[in-house]
C-alpha positions as CSV (number, residue, x, y, z in Angstrom):
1,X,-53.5,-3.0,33.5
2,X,-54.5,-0.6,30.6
3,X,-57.2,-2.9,28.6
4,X,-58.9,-0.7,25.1
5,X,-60.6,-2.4,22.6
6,X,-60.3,-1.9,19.1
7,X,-62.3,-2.7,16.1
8,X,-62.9,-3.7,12.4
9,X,-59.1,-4.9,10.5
10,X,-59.6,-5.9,6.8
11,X,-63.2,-5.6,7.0
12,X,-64.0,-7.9,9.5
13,X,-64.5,-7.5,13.2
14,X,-61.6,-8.1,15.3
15,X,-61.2,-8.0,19.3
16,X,-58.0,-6.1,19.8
17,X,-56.9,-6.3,23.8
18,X,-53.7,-4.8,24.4
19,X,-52.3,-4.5,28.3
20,X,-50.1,-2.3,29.2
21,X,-46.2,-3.5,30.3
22,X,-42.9,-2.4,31.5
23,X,-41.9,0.7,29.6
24,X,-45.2,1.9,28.4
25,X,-45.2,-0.4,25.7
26,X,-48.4,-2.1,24.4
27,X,-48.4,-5.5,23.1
28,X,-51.5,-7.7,21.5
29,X,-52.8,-10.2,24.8
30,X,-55.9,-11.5,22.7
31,X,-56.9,-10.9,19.4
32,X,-59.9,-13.0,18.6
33,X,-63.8,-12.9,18.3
C-alpha cells in the first residue's frame, strides 16, 4: 500500500490519502482534516 499525502486545495488544508490498487491506479481513500 502506497500511502503520500498531499496538501493545500482551494486554499485550505486538505489531507489527500491515496492507496495504491490493481493496475497502478490511485484512487482518494480519505480526504479529510
Amino acid at each position: 500500500m502506497l500511502i503520500t499525502p498531499a496538501a493545500r486545495q482551494n486554499n485550505n488544508f486538505m489531507l489527500y490519502i491515496y492507496k495504491t490498487v490493481q493496475g497502478g491506479k490511485e484512487e482518494c481513500w480519505v480526504c479529510s482534516l
